[in-house]
SEKOLKE-441480 format. One record per residue (C-alpha): residue in one letter; y, x negated, z negated. Coordinates in steps of 0.05 Angstrom, whole numbers, padded with zeros to 5 digits, always signed. Example, Ala and Ser with C-alpha at 12.3 -4.5 7.8 and 13.67 -1.06 7.14 Angstrom:
<kegus>
a-00090-00246-00156 s-00021-00273-00143 
</kegus>
This chain:
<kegus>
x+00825-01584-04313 x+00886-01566-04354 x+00946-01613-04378 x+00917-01638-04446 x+00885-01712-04444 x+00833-01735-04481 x+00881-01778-04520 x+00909-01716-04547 x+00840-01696-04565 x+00832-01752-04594 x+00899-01741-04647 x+00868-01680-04661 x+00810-01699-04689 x+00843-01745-04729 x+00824-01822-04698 x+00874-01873-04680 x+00891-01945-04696 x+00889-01977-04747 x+00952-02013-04747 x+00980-01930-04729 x+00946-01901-04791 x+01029-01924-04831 x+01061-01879-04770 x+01064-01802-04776 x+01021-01767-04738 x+01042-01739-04681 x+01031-01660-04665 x+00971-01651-04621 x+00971-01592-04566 x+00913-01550-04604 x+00956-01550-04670 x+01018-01541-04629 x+00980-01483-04589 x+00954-01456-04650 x+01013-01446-04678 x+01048-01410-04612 x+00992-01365-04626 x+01008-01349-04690 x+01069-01328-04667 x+01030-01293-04605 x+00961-01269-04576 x+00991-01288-04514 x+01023-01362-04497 x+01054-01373-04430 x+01082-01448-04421 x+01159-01448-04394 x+01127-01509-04347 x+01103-01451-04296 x+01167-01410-04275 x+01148-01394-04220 x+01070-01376-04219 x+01074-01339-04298 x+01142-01338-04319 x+01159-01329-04388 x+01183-01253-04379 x+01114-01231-04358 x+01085-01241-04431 x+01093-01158-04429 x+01040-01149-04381 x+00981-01206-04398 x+00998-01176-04467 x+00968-01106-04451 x+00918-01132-04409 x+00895-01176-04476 x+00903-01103-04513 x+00845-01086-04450 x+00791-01126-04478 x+00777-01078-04542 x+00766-01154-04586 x+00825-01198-04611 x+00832-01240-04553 x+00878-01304-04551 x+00899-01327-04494 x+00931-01389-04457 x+00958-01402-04397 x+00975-01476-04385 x+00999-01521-04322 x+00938-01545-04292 x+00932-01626-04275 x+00882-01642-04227 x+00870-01714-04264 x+00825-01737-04326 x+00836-01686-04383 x+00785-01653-04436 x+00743-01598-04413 x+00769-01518-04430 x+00728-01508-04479 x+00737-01569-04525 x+00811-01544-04523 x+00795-01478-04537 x+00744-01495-04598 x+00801-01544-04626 x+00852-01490-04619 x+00804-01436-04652 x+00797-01483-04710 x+00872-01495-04725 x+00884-01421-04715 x+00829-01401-04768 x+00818-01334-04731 x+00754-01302-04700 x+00763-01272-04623 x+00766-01282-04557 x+00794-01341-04530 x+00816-01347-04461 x+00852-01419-04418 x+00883-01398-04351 x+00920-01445-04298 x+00994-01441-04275 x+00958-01421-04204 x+00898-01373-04221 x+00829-01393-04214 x+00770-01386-04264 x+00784-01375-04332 x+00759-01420-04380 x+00733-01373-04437 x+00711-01386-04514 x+00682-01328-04567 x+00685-01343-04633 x+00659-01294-04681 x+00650-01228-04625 x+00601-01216-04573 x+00627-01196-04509 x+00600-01220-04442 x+00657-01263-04425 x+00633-01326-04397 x+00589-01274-04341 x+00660-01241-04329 x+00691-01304-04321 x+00636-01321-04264 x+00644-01245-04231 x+00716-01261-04227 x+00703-01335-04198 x+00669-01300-04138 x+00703-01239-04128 x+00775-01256-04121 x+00806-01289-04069 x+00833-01356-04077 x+00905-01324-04069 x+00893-01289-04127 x+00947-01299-04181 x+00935-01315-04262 x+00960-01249-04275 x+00909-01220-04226 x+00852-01263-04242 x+00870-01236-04323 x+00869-01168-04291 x+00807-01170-04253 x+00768-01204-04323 x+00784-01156-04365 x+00761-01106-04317 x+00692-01135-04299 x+00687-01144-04386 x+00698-01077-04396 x+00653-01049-04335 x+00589-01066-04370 x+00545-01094-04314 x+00585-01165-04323 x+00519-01206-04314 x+00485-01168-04255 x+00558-01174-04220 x+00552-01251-04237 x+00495-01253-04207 x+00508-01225-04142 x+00571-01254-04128 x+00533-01328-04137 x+00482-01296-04085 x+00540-01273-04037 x+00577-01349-04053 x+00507-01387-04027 x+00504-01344-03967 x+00578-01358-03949 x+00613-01297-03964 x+00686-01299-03982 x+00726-01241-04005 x+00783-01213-03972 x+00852-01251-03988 x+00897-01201-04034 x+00956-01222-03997 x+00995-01229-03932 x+01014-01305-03918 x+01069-01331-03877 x+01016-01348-03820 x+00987-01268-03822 x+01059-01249-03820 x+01074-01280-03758 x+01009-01267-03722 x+01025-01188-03733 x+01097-01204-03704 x+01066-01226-03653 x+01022-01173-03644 x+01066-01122-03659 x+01122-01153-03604 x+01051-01142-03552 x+01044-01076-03567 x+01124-01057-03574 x+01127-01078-03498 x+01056-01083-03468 x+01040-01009-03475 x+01098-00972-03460 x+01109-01025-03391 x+01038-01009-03391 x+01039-00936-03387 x+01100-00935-03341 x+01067-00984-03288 x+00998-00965-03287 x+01016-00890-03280 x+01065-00905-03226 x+01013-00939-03190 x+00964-00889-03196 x+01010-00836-03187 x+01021-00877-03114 x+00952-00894-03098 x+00933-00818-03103 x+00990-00796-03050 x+01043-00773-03102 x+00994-00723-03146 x+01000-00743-03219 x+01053-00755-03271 x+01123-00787-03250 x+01173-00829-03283 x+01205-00769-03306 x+01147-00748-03342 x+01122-00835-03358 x+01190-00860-03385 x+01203-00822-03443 x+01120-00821-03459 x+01134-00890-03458 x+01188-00886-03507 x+01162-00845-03562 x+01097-00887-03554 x+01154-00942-03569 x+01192-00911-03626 x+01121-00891-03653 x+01096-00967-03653 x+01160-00990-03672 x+01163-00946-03737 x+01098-00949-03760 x+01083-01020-03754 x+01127-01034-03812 x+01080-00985-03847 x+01023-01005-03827 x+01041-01081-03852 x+01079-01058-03909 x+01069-01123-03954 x+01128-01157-03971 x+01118-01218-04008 x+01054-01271-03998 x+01029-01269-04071 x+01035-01219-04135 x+01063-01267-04180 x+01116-01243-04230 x+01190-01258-04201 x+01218-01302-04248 x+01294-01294-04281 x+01345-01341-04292 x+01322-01354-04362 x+01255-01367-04337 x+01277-01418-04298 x+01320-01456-04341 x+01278-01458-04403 x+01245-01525-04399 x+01300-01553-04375 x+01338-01529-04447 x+01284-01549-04484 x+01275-01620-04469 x+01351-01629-04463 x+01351-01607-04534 x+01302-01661-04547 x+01332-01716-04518 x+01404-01698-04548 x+01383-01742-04616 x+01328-01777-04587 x+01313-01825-04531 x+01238-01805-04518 x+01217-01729-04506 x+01148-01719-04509 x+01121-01651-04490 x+01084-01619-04539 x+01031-01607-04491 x+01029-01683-04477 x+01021-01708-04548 x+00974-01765-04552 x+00991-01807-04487 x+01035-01849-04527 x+01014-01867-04593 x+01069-01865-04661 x+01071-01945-04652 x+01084-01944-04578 x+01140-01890-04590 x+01177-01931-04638 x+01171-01999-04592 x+01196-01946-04533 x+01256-01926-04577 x+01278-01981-04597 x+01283-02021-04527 x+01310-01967-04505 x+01363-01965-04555 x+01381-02033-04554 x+01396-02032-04472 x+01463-02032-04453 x+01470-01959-04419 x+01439-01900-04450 x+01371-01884-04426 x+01335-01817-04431 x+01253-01812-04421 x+01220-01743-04424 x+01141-01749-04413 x+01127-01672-04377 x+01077-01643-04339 x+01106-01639-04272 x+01067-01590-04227 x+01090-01542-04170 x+01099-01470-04202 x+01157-01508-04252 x+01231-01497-04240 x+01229-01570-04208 x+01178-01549-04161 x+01140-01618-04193 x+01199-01659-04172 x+01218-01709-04224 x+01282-01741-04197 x+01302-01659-04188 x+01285-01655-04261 x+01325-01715-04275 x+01377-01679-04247 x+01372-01615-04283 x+01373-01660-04351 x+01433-01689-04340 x+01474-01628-04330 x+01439-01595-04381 x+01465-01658-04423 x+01529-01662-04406 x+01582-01640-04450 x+01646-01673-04480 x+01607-01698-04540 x+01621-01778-04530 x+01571-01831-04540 x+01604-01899-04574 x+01614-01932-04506 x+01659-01874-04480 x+01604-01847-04439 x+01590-01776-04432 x+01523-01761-04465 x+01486-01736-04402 x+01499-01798-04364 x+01445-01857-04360 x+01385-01883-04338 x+01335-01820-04336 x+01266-01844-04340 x+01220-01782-04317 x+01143-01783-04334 x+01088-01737-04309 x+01049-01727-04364 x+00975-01743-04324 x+00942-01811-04314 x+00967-01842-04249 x+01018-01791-04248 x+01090-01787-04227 x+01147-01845-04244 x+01214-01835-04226 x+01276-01881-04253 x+01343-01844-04237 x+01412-01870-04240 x+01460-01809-04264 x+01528-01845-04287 x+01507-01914-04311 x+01539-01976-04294 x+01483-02005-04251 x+01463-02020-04181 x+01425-01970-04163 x+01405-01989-04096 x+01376-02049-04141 x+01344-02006-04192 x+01310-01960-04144 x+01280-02020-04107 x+01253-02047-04170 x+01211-01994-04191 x+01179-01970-04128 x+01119-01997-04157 x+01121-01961-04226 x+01131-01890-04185 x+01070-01871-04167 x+01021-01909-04202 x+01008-01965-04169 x+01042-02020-04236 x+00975-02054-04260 x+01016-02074-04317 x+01047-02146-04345 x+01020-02195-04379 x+01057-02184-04446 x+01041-02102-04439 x+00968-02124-04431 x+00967-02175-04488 x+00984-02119-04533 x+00938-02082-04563 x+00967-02025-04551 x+00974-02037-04473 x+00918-02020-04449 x+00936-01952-04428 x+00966-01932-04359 x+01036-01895-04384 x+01057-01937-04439 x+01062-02005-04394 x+01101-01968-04338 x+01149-01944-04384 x+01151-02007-04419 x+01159-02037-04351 x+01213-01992-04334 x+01257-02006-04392 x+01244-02077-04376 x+01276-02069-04305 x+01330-02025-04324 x+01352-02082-04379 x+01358-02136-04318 x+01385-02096-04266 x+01454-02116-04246 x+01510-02074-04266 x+01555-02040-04219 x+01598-01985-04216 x+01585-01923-04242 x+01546-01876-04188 x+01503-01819-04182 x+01416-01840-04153 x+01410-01883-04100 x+01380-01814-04059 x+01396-01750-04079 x+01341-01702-04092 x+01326-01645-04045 x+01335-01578-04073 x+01276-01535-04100 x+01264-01471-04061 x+01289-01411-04088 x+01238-01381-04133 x+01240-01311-04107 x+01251-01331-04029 x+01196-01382-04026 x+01147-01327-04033 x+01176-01269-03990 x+01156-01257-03923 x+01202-01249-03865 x+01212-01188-03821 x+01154-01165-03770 x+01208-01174-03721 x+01230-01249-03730 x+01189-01310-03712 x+01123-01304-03665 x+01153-01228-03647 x+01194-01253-03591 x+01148-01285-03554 x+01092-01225-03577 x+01143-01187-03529 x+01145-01229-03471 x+01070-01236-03477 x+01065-01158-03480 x+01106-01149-03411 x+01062-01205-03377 x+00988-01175-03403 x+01020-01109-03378 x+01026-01126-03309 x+00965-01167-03322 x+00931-01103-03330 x+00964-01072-03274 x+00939-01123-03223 x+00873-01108-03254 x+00876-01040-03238 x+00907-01047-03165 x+00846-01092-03152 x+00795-01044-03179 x+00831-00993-03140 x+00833-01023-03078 x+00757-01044-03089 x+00749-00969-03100 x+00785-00952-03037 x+00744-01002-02993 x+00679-00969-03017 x+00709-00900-03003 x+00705-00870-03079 x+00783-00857-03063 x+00846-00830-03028 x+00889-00879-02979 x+00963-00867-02995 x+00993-00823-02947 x+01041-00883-02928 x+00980-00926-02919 x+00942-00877-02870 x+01007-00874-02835 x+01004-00948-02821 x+00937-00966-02804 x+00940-00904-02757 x+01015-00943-02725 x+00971-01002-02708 x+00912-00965-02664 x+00934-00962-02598 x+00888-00891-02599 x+00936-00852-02648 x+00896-00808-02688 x+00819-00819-02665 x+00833-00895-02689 x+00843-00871-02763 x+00780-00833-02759 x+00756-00891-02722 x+00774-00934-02786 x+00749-00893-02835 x+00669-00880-02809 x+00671-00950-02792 x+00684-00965-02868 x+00630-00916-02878 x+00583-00959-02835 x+00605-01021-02872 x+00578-00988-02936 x+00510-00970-02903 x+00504-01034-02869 x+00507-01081-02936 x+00448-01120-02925 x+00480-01157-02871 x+00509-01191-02936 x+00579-01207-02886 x+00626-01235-02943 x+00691-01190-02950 x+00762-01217-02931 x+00820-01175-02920 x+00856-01166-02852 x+00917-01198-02883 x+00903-01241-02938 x+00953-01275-02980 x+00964-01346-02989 x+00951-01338-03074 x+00871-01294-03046 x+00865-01358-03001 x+00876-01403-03046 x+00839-01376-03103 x+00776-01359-03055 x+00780-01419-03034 x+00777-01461-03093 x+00721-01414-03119 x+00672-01423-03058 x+00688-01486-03048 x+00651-01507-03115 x+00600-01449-03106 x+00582-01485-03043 x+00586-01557-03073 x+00543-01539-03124 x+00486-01494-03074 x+00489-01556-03023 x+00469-01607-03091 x+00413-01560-03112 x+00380-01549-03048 x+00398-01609-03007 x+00327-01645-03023 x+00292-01587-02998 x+00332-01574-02933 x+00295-01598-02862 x+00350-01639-02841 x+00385-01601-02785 x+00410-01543-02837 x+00422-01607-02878 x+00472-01640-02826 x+00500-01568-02798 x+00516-01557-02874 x+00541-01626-02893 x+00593-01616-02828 x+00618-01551-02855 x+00632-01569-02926 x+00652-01642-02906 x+00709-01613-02861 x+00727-01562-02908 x+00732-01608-02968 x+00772-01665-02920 x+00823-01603-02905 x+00840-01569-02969 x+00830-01633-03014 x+00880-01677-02978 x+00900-01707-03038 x+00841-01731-03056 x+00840-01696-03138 x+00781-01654-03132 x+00822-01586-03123 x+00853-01551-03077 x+00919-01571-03056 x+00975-01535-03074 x+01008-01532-03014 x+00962-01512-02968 x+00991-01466-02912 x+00952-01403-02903 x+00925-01435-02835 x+00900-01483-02865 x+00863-01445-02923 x+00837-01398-02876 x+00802-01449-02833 x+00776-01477-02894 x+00748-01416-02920 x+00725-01403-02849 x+00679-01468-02857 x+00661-01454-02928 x+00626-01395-02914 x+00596-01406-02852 x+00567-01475-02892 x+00541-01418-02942 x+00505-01378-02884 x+00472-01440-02857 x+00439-01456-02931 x+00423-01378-02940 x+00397-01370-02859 x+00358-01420-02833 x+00364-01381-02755 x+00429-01386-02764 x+00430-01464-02785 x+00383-01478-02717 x+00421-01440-02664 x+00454-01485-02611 x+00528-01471-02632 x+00556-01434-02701 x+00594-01382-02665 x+00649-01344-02718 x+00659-01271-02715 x+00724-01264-02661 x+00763-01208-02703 x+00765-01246-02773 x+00735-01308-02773 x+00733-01303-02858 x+00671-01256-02844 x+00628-01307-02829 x+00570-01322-02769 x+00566-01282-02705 x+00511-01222-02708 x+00519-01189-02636 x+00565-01187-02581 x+00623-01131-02561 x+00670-01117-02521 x+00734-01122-02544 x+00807-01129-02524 x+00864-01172-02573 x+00929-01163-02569 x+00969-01189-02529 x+00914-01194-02475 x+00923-01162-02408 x+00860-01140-02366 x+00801-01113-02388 x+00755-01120-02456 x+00712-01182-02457 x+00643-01197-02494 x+00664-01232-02565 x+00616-01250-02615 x+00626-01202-02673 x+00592-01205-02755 x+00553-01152-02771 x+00607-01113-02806 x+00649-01109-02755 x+00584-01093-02700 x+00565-01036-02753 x+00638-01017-02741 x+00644-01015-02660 x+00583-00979-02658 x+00590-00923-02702 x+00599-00849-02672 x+00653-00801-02686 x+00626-00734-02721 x+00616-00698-02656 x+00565-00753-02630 x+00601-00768-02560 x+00607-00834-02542 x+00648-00824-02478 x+00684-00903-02449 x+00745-00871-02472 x+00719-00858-02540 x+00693-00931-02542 x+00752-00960-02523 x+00784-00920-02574 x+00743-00939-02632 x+00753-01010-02603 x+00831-01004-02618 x+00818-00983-02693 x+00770-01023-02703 x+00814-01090-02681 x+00871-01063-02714 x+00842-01059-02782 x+00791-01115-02784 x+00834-01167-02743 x+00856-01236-02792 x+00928-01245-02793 x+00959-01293-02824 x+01035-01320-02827 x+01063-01382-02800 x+01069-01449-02841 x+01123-01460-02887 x+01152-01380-02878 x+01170-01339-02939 x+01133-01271-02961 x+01174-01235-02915 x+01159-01265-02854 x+01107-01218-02809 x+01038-01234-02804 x+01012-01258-02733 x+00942-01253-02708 x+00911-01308-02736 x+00899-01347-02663 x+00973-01349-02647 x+00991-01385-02716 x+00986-01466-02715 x+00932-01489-02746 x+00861-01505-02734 x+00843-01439-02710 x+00900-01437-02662 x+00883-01411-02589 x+00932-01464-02559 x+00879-01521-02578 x+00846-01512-02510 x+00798-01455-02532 x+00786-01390-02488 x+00791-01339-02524 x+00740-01305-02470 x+00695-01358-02503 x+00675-01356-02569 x+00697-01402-02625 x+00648-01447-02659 x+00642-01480-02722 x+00625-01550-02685 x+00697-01540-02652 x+00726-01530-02717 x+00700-01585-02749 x+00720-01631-02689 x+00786-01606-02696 x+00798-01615-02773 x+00769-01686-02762 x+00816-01704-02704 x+00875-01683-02738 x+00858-01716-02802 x+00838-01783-02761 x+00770-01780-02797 x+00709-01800-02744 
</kegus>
């Protein structure tokens, strides 16, 4: 809908009152538009500065040259209020103008083109549907001209009509033309990821790999300037790659541009109280005009009214006190009214020229109050004035502008004077025209934190790949470290058969997977506790819920022990999570009970035995499977029977290549095997460099020092007595 009312309409056709028929008839917009054309095939309103500025005639001009018929064309501030449909405008316009062609009506801000064809035949309403659905709605009104004139003259206008109302039903959008400020900070912010995740990324993960292959690979002197160009590549390019500049293809307007309204309707208002826009002709009728003038000349401070489209794309930005503003500077000069008052100081009364539109009453120099004035017409400035009784006894009140003005005068007249002062607030300041639409740098806004983010999913992706190497390492599809051989070979007290020992015992482990004994490293951190914990622990919750109806009711009470204690010791708190300060100890008992719970559900043997012994060498592993003989540190004598999990049986009873099995070689294969299978954990409340203790010498739970022998084995019923003991739970 475009800024021309029906009342204007209305004046064209030639109705009105009949008490108006004495008064000269104001000009309507299709004789004043017909008459820019005369002067022009192309009319650009100095109302949209911003969107179509007057200095961009130039180029819809040759695109009207395009067309190959006389074309006319209009582009007019939109209103998104009451107003006379495109095509009566363009008719009434083609009538005044007398001339055969093709007529087009564009908004300030793009969209469809309203079209007209008077005396040719071109398909121009079809290419005014192809363009509806094939541009973007960031498309300008120079590019939606563009884009018309090229569908008119591609001569399948209809069929691509057609399919772009198929593609619109099935929800298809075209791509936007144009970067906006929200792309431009999502590709900082991807651009900061990749400026420091993949270089960090390269360097890490190839220094880790480089380690976890025993020094074969590329080094850091090869990795850090890779990771440099790879840098000064992204780093260039990206600016390249996201080249745009500004968020929209509008013309850049010049300083003419955006001062030409504001000349014109100063120029106006120089002789005459009232401006009317031309556009705007026929919201106030001749009579109303001359009542307007005339109260507005006989108040006691000058008074200035313009009645103006106000919309965002003017040099206002579709601010009227900043118009206001702009007016009385504009008017300001040393030319003296008869009071002594410069001519650009008064009352400015600034109307948007739309039904319900825009009111603002502005005190620029006269002697009133103008706390008192703005008060007053808080009503009038957006609509809300239903009009008084004398405006609505007139015949003439009955419309919506002409009482608020009338009102306004009315208020200005009986506000108290006061000294001579500038508006009660002062306007804020339009955006600059040409900085409003550019975009900033790739590296400003979101890129900062891109960057931080790109450092943290780097080493995000190298704990990935440490896990999936160690998982590789555990199933033997890779090479130990030479540092880490060295050290699991220190803690064997059979040198260099326990390392051997270690690894065909891994081997077994692999063969022997469908003893299903759940994995737990020898020294587990608090952060794998915790996490395990918190994992199985709702595993469990939710395997005990789904089978508990079926269970006989000794796995049911066995199991119900198990995840009772181990809920009661990492849930303290009483929140439904883990706690967050759970000692290792602590988590380790808890896991302990988790997963021997989970064996009783998955064995039912195992749920009916007479006591829930644990595997002796890591506890984590789950139910007993056989008994060995084994010696812990620290023990003096000989090796005694311990119940052992299946893993760690598969282990103790693997044979070295040569197939002897000699005590010595037992013992041997003992050592290893208790050195690298053996849960230690580190004391409560030490730091990450304290040194990990066998796991029945730490206090907790699981502590030795509780009365157990460790000749005997330890049970899951102990355990639970234990956990409930020290909680005071019975």
């Amino acid at each position: 809908m475009f800024l021309v009312t029906a009342a204007g309409l209305g004046w064209a056709a030639g109705t009105g009152a009949a008490a108006e028929e004495e008064q000269p008839t104001p000009a309507t917009p299709a004789a004043y538009l017909a008459e820019q054309l005369r002067k022009s095939p192309v009319y650009l309103s100095d109302q949209l500065p911003r969107t179509n500025p007057l200095s961009a005639r130039p180029a819809f001009v040759k695109e009207a040259k395009r067309t190959g018929v006389p074309t006319y064309v209009l582009v007019l501030p939109g209103s998104g209020t009451g107003g006379p449909d495109g095509d009566g405008l363009l008719a009434a316009v083609h009538d005044r103008l007398g001339k055969d062609g093709l007529y087009l009506l564009f908004g300030g801000d793009g969209g469809s083109p309203e079209v007209g064809t008077f005396g040719v035949d071109v398909p121009a309403r079809d290419a005014a549907m192809a363009t509806t659905f094939e541009l973007p709605y960031d498309a300008g009104t120079l590019d939606t001209f563009r884009h018309f004139v090229d569908v008119l003259r591609s001569g399948d206008a209809a069929q691509r009509a057609g399919q772009g109302a198929d593609a619109s039903r099935a929800g298809e959008e075209p791509d936007k033309l144009y970067t906006t400020r929200t792309d431009r900070e999502n590709q900082g912010f991807l651009v900061g990821i990749l400026l420091t995740g993949v270089p960090v990324l390269l360097v890490s993960v190839g220094w880790y790999v480089r380690r976890w292959r025993g020094g074969k690979g590329p080094g850091l002197r090869l990795l850090m300037p890779v990771a440099a160009g790879v840098a000064l590549v992204i780093g260039v390019g990206a600016p390249l790659v996201y080249g745009d500049t500004r968020s929209d293809g509008d013309p850049l307007p010049t300083a003419a541009d955006m001062k030409a309204r504001t000349v014109r309707v100063a120029h106006g208002l120089r002789d005459d109280p009232v401006y009317v826009d031309p556009l705007a002709a026929g919201l106030l009728s001749p009579a109303e005009l001359d009542r307007l003038r005339k109260r507005a000349e006989r108040l006691e401070v000058p008074v200035h009214i313009a009645v103006v489209p106000l919309d965002t794309p003017d040099e206002s930005g579709g601010d009227g006190e900043l118009l206001a503003k702009r007016l009385h500077s504009r008017l300001g000069s040393p030319r003296l009214r008869p009071g002594g008052a410069p001519s650009g100081d008064g009352v400015y009364v600034i109307a948007d020229a739309a039904e319900n539109g825009e009111l603002e009453v502005v005190n620029y120099g006269a002697k009133l109050d103008s706390a008192k004035l703005y008060d007053d017409t808080e009503d009038l400035r957006f609509g809300a004035y239903e009009g008084s009784k004398e405006s609505k006894a007139s015949k003439n009140g009955d419309g919506r502008l002409y009482p608020r003005l009338e009102e306004a005068l009315r208020i200005i007249g009986r506000t108290p004077s006061g000294p001579r002062s500038g508006p009660y607030l002062d306007p804020m300041a339009a955006e600059d025209p040409v900085a409003e639409d550019e975009l900033p740098s790739l590296y400003s806004g979101d890129f900062g934190p891109g960057a931080f983010m790109g450092v943290v999913a780097a080493l995000a992706a190298l704990g990935v790949t440490a896990a999936g190497l160690a998982i590789a390492r555990r199933a033997g599809l890779g090479t130990l470290p030479a540092g880490a051989r060295v050290s699991a070979g220190a803690r064997a007290s059979a040198g260099t058969r326990a390392s051997a020992a270690t690894r065909t015992a891994a081997a077994a482990r692999t063969a022997a997977a469908h003893d299903a004994v759940p994995q737990a490293p020898a020294r587990p951190s608090a952060g794998w506790l915790r996490r395990t914990a918190r994992r199985e622990l709702d595993e469990m919750n939710d395997e005990f819920e789904r089978l508990s109806g079926e269970l006989p009711e000794a796995v049911r009470t066995r199991a119900w022990d198990c995840l009772d204690a181990a809920t009661l010791l990492l849930d303290q708190e009483g929140d439904n999570r883990v706690d967050a300060d759970a000692d290792p100890p602590t988590l380790a008992t808890g896991l302990a009970l988790i997963r021997a719970g989970r064996a009783v559900l998955a064995d039912r043997a195992t749920a009916t035995a007479p006591q829930l012994k644990l595997c002796t060498l890591n506890p984590l592993h789950g139910p007993w499977s056989a008994e060995r003989k084994l010696k812990l540190p620290g023990e003096g004598g000989a090796a005694r029977s311990r119940p052992v999990c299946a893993e760690c049986r598969t282990a103790l009873d693997a044979r070295d290549g040569a197939g002897s099995d000699s005590r010595r070689a037992r013992a041997e294969r003992a050592a290893g095997v208790v050195a690298s299978q053996l849960l230690c954990l580190r004391a409560p409340g030490s730091g990450r460099s304290a040194p990990y203790e066998p796991y029945y010498r730490v206090p907790g739970p699981l502590d030795a020092t509780q009365g157990t022998d460790r000749s005997q084995s330890l049970t899951v019923e102990q355990i639970v007595r234990r956990v409930r003991e020290q909680l005071g739970v019975h």
